[in-house]
KOLRO-802449 format. One record per residue (C-alpha): z, x, y; residue in one letter. Coordinates in steps of 0.1 Angstrom, whole numbers, m for minus. Example, Ala and Ser with C-alpha at 12.3 -4.5 7.8 and 13.67 -1.06 7.14 Angstrom:
BEGIN
78,123,m45,a
71,137,m11,s
***
This chain:
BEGIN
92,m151,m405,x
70,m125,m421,x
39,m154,m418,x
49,m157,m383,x
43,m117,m380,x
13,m119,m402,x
m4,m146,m384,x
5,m126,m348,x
m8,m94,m358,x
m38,m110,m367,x
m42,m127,m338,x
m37,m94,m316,x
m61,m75,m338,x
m91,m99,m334,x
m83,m115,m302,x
m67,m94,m281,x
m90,m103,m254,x
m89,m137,m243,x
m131,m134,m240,x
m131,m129,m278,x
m112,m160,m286,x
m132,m180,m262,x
m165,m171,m277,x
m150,m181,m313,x
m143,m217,m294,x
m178,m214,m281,x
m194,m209,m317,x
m173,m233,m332,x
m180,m261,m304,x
m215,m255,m301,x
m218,m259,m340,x
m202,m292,m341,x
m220,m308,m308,x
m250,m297,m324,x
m242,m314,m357,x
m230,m345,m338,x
m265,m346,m323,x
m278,m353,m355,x
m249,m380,m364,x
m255,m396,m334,x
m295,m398,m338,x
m294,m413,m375,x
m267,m433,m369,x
m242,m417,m389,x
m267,m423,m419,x
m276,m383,m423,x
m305,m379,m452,x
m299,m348,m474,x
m334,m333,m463,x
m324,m320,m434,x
m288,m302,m447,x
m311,m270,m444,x
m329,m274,m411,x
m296,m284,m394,x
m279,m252,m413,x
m308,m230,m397,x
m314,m244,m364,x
m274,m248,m355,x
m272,m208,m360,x
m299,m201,m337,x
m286,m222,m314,x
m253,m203,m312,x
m270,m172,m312,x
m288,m182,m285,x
m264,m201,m261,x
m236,m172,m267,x
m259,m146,m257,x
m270,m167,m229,x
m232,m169,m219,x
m222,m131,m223,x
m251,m114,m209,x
m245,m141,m174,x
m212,m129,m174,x
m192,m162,m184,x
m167,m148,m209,x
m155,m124,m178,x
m146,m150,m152,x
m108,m159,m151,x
m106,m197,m157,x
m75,m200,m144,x
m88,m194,m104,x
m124,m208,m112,x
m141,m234,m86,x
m168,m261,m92,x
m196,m229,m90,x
m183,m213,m118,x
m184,m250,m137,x
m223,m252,m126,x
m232,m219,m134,x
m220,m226,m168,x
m241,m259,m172,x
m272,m234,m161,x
m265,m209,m185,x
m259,m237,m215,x
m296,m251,m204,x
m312,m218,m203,x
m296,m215,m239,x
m306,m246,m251,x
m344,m239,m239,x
m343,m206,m253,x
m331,m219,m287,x
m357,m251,m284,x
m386,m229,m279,x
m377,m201,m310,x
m374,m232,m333,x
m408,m246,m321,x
m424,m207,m328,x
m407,m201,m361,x
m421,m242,m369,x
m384,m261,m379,x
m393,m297,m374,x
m366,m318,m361,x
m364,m348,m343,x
m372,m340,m305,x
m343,m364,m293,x
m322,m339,m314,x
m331,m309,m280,x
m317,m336,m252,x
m287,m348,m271,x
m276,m314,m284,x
m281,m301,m250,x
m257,m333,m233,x
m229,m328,m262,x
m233,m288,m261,x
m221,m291,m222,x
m200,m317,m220,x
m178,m301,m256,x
m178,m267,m233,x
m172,m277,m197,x
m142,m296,m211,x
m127,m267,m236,x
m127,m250,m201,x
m108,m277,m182,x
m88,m282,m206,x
m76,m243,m208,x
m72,m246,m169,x
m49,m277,m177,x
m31,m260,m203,x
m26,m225,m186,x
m12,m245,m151,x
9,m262,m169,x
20,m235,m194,x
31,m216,m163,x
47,m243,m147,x
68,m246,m181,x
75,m211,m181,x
90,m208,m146,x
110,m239,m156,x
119,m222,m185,x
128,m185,m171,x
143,m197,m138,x
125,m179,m111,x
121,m147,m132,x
91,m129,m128,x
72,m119,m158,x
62,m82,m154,x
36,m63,m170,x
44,m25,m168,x
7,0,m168,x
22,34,m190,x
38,31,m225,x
52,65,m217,x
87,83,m213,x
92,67,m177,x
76,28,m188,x
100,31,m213,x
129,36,m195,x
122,10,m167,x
115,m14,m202,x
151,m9,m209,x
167,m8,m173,x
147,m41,m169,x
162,m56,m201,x
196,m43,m188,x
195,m60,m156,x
184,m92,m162,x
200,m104,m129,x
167,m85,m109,x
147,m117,m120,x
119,m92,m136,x
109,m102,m178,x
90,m73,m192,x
59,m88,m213,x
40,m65,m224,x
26,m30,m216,x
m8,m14,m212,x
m17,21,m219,x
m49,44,m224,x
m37,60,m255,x
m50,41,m279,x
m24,54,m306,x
3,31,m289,x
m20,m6,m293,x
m5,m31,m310,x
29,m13,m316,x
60,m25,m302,x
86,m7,m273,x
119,m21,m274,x
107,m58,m285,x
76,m52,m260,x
37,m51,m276,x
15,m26,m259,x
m16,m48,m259,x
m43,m27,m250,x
m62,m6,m220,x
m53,m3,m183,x
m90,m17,m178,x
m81,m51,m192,x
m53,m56,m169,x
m74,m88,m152,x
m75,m107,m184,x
m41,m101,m194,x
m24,m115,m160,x
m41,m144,m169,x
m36,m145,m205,x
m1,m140,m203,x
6,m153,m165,x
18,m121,m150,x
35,m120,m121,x
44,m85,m112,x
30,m50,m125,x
44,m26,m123,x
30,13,m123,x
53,33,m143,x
31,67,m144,x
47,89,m121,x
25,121,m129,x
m6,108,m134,x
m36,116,m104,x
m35,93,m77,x
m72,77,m84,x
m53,58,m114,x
m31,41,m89,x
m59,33,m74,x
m74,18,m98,x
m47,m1,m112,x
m49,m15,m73,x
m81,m29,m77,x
m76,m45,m110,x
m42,m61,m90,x
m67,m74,m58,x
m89,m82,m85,x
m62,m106,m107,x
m43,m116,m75,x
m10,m101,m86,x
18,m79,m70,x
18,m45,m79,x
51,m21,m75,x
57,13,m86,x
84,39,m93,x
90,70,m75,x
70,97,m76,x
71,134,m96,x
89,146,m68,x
115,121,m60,x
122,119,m100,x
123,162,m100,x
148,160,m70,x
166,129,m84,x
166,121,m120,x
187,90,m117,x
156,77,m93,x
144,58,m117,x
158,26,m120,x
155,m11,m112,x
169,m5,m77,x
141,14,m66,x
107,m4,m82,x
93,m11,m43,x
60,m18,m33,x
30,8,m31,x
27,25,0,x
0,49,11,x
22,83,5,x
19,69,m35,x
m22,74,m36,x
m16,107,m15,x
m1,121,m47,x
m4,154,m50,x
12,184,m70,x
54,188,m59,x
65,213,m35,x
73,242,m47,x
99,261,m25,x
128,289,m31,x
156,267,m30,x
177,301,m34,x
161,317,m4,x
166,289,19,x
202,281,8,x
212,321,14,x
194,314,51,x
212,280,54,x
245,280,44,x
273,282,65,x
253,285,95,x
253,265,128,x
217,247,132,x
204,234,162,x
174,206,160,x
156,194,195,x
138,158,187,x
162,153,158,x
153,118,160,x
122,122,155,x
103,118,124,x
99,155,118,x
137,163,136,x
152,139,112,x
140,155,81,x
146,187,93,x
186,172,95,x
181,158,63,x
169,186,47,x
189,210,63,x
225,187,54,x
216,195,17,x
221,233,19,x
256,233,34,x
252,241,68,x
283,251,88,x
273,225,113,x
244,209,125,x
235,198,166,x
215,168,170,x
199,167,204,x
176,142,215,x
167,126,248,x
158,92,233,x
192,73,221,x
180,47,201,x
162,69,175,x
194,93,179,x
218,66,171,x
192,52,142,x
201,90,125,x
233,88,132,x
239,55,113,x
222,64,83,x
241,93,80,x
278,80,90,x
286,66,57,x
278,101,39,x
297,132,33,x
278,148,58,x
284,129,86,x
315,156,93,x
291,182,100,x
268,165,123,x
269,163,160,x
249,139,180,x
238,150,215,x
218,134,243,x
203,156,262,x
168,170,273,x
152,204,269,x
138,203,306,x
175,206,319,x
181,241,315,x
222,234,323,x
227,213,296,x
211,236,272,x
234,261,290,x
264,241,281,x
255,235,246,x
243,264,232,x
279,280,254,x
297,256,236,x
285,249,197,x
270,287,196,x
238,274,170,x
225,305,150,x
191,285,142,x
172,268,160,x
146,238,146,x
125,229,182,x
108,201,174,x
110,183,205,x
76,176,220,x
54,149,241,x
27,146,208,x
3,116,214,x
m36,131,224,x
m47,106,247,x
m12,93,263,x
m8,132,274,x
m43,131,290,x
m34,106,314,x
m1,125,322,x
m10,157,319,x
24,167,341,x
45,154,318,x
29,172,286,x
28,205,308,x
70,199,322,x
82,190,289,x
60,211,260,x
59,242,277,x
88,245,306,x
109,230,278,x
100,254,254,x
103,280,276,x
140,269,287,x
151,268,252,x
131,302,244,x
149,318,270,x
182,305,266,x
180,314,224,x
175,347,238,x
204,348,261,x
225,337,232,x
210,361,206,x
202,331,186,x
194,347,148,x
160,323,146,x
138,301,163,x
114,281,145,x
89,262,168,x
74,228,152,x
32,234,163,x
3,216,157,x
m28,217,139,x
m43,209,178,x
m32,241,192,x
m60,254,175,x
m90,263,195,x
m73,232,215,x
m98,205,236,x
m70,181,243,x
m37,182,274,x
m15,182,239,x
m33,209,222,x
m35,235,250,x
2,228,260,x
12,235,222,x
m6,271,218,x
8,281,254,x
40,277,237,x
30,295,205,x
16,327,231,x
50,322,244,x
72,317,216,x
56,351,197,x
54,372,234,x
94,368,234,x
96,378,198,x
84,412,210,x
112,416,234,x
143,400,218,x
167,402,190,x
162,368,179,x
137,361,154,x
110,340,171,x
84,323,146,x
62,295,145,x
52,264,116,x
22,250,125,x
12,218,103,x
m14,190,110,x
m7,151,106,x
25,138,88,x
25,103,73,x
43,78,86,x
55,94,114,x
67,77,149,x
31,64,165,x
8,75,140,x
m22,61,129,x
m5,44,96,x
21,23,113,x
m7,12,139,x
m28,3,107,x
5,m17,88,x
6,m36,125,x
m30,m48,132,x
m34,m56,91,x
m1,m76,92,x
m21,m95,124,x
m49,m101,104,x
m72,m76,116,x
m89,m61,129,x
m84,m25,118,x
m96,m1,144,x
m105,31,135,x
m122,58,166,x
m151,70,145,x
m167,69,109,x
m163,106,100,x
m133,115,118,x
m108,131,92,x
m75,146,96,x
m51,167,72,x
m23,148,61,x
11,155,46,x
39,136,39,x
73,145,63,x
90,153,33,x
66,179,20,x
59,195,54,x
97,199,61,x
102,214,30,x
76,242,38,x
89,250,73,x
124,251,57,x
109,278,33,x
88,295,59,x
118,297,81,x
132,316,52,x
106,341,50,x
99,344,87,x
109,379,99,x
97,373,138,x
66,369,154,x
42,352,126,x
27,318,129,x
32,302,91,x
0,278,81,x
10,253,60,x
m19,239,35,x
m23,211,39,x
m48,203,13,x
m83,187,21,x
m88,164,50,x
m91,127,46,x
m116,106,64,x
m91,80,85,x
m119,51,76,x
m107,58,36,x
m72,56,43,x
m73,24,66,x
m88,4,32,x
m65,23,9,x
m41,7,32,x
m58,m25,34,x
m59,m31,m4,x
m22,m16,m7,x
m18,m52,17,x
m37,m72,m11,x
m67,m76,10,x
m99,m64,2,x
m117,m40,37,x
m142,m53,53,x
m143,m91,33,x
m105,m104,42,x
m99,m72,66,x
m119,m65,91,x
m127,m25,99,x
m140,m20,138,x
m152,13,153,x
m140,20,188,x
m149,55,198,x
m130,87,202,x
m106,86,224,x
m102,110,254,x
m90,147,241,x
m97,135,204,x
m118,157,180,x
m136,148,150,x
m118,174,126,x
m92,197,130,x
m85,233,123,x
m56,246,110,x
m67,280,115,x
m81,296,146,x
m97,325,119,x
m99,313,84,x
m103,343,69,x
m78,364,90,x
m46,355,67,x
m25,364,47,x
m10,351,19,x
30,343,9,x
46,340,m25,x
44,300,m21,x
11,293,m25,x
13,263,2,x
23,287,31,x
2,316,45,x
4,339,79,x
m22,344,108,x
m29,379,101,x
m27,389,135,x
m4,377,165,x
0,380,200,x
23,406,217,x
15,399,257,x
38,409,281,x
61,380,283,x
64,389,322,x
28,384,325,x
30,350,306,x
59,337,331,x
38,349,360,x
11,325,349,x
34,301,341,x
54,304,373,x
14,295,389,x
14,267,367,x
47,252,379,x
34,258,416,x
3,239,412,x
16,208,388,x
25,183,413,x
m3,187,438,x
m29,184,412,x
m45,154,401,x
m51,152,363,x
m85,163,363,x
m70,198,382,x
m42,201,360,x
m63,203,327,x
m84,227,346,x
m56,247,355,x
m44,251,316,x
m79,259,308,x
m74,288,333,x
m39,298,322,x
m48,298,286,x
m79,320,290,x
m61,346,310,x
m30,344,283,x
m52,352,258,x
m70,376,271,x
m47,393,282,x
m30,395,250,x
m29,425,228,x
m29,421,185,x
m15,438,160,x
m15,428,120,x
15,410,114,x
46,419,98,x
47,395,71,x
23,410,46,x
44,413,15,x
65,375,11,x
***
């Protein structure tokens, strides 16, 4: 048993990499083709005299034909997926070794027999070509054994020999019904090589991932490094495209901060794009928004939505009184309703159809459920659909906002939070303008009403309904191609979770009449996420996956502002959320005035006239406007 050990340890010492024990083959092979040549061309009757030559020129002929091999890259191709041009390449490399070996012992003057350079050249090949079909032999059939053997399980490699790699080790070895047999582990602390976890070697650095599938016919990895930055995930993806093998990972910081119990076998799941967004977690007040949440009746418009839904789920967690549902779409509404009917907060949900256009059925609702807060994050939100119905953007962003504005006010609603854009700054598109009438509105009424009226205003979530990443996941799952509007275009990005935590903690500070800017970190070029996306897929961009350029589309800029002033804000105790210094206090009669002209003009306009018409409104809104510093200076 100790032997066994011995003889293992040693083996994992000196060849932990499979090149290294190939290039002992190589050595040992070449040496005894080259010897053979000399068998072979004295018929087995081998004179003493030439003991030394053969001594001297079968060392330069390794030195030679090994170098040859390493420097052309042989000992890093994976034999188990080579073709017939990795065979060839190899008989090239062997010949330019040979020659090169030939023509030193011809300078340095070792006679030997000239037949000795074509025989020792035709053995050399032939004893190499066939060490490396017969290690392709072996290794198929060695894995065909060992899913005989382990019946369907797949053998895992897990990247982090840390506190979280460890516990998945033993969750793994507890569930054995998942069909996942932890081999080994890799690790960039080089403290942890060669030592065992829980029966399971560490065998070396994240980089030699490629040659460890293959050496130990890896199935899955997994990424067990929650904290680390989201280039090593990256990585790690390459090496997987690289290798050919799946890669799944764990929940992130976050999700392991907010849920400890997180981590276990049930939720190892497949990269997705939020994972190499990785950023910092959220910090929020969770004392703040649970004294401005609890007990309170909450209202949410698009609550099936991707943002409404959060905001439910969110909201369900800090013990609401009661929380209204309204949605003019069903389906999504019903979707909500089903993932929440088998929890204990189902009791406290109600479910409403209904549309923020119909002024009466606001009526009715907010007459019979009497919310304290409201969550409006109903909106039309696609650029270029709302250019080519411009009436639609126009009825149901602003004349819906303005019904549900007005009828907060009736019913002295404590606060209204309006969901706003990162396109409602110095707006271009239908969508944009629409959205920063409504913030003009939203902070005109907070000068002439009890309610609290504030605005979050956030660029481009992740994932949500009809954006750019599920268009991606459709047209790779097709095959390509991936389009994508223009090379530079970049957008901020967040993920729903993170940007519903920050208008939950911005509705906490808001005090009336501020419009919160969340930071969303640096922009990302769309072009970079559609291959992050591509290679999540297994594919590699613009080889397997096609990436095409179509142009911007109608309304669509090349980058976004989340700021109309960058420098005229303020800043809050949560370093992710800050305050336009200044906001609008325009008479609110004046605004309906030039929204009452609006609503006049709307259907006799074609769309051309109707964008004109917002261009108009807008400018007169705004310069009509009067500013004072905000009120939210100290948060």
């Amino acid at each position: 048993m100790l032997v066994n050990k011995f003889i293992r340890r040693c083996y994992l010492i000196f060849f932990r990499k499979r090149a290294d024990l190939l290039t002992v083959i190589d050595v040992i092979l070449i040496g005894v083709s080259y010897f053979a040549s000399y068998l072979i061309r004295f018929d087995f009757q081998l004179a003493p005299i030439y003991y030394e030559s053969i001594i001297l020129t079968t060392i330069i002929f390794e030195i030679t034909i090994v170098s040859c091999l390493y420097f052309s890259g042989n000992y890093k191709i994976i034999w188990r997926y080579a073709t017939t041009n990795e065979l060839i390449r190899l008989l090239l490399v062997v010949l330019i070794g040979s020659s090169l070996a030939s023509f030193i012992i011809y300078i340095v003057n070792l006679r030997i027999p000239r037949s000795i350079y074509l025989l020792s050249y035709v053995l050399i090949t032939i004893s190499l070509l066939v060490s490396r079909i017969i290690y392709m032999y072996i290794n198929e059939k060695r894995k065909k054994f060992q899913s005989y053997k382990i019946e369907r399980q797949k053998r895992a490699l897990i990247i982090g020999a840390g506190s979280a790699g460890q516990l998945i080790l033993n969750e793994l070895k507890k569930h054995s019904e998942v069909g996942i047999l932890p081999v080994a582990f890799l690790d960039d602390d080089e403290n942890k090589h060669y030592r065992y976890i829980n029966g399971v070697i560490v065998l070396g650095k994240i980089e030699e991932l490629p040659y460890v599938v293959e050496e130990k016919s890896i199935d899955l990895v997994i990424y067990a490094i929650p904290s680390a930055h989201p280039s090593l995930l990256r990585k790690v993806l390459n090496l997987c495209n690289k290798a050919k093998v799946e890669l799944r990972t764990i929940p992130g910081v976050y999700e392991l901060i907010r849920n400890p119990s997180a981590l276990n076998v049930r939720n190892i799941r497949k990269v997705n794009l939020e994972d190499l967004l990785r950023r910092e977690p959220i910090k929020i007040d969770l004392k703040d928004i649970s004294e401005f949440l609890v007990n309170k009746r909450v209202l949410v418009t698009g609550a099936g939505g991707s943002i409404g839904s959060e905001i439910v789920r969110q909201v369900l967690r800090f013990e609401p009184a009661e929380v209204i549902c309204l949605d003019i779409y069903e389906n999504t509404l019903y979707d909500l309703q089903q993932e929440l009917i088998n929890t204990p907060y189902i009791s406290k949900c109600k479910f409403l159809i209904g549309s923020i256009r119909d002024i009466n059925r606001l009526e009715n609702i907010f007459k019979q459920y009497k919310p304290e807060i409201v969550f409006h994050a109903a909106a039309h939100k696609h650029v270029p659909l709302m250019e080519d119905s411009p009436q639609e953007a126009v009825k149901n962003n602003i004349f819906g906002t303005l019904n549900l504005v007005e009828i907060s006010d009736k019913y002295n609603i404590k606060k209204f939070i309006m969901i706003s854009t990162d396109k409602a700054v110095n707006p271009k598109s239908v969508m944009g303008m629409t959205k920063r009438i409504c913030e003009l509105l939203v902070q005109a009424y907070n000068s002439k009403s009890d309610t609290e009226f504030s605005i979050v205003r956030f660029g481009n979530v992740l994932g949500s309904n009809g954006s750019v990443v599920p268009l991606f996941m459709k047209q790779i799952e097709k095959g390509g191609p991936v389009t994508v509007t223009h090379e530079e275009v970049r957008r901020y990005f967040m993920t729903i979770n993170e940007a519903v935590q920050l208008v939950l903690q911005a509705a906490a500070f808001a005090k009336g009449g501020e419009v919160f800017v969340l930071d969303m970190g640096e922009p990302v070029k769309i072009i970079d996420l559609a291959r992050d996306l591509i290679r999540i897929y297994g594919y590699e961009p613009d080889v397997d996956i096609k990436i095409e350029i179509i142009g911007l589309r109608p309304g669509e800029k090349l980058y976004e502002e989340l700021l109309i002033d960058k420098e005229n804000c303020i800043a809050t105790k949560n370093d992710k959320i800050w305050v336009e210094k200044t906001y609008n206090s325009a008479n609110v009669e004046y605004i309906l005035e030039a929204l009452d002209f609006l609503r006049s003009n709307i259907d006799e306009k074609d769309n051309e006239g109707i964008k004109e018409e917002l261009k108009l409104v807008l400018k007169n809104i705004e310069k009509a406007e009067t500013t004072s510093v905000s009120p939210v200076i100290d948060r």
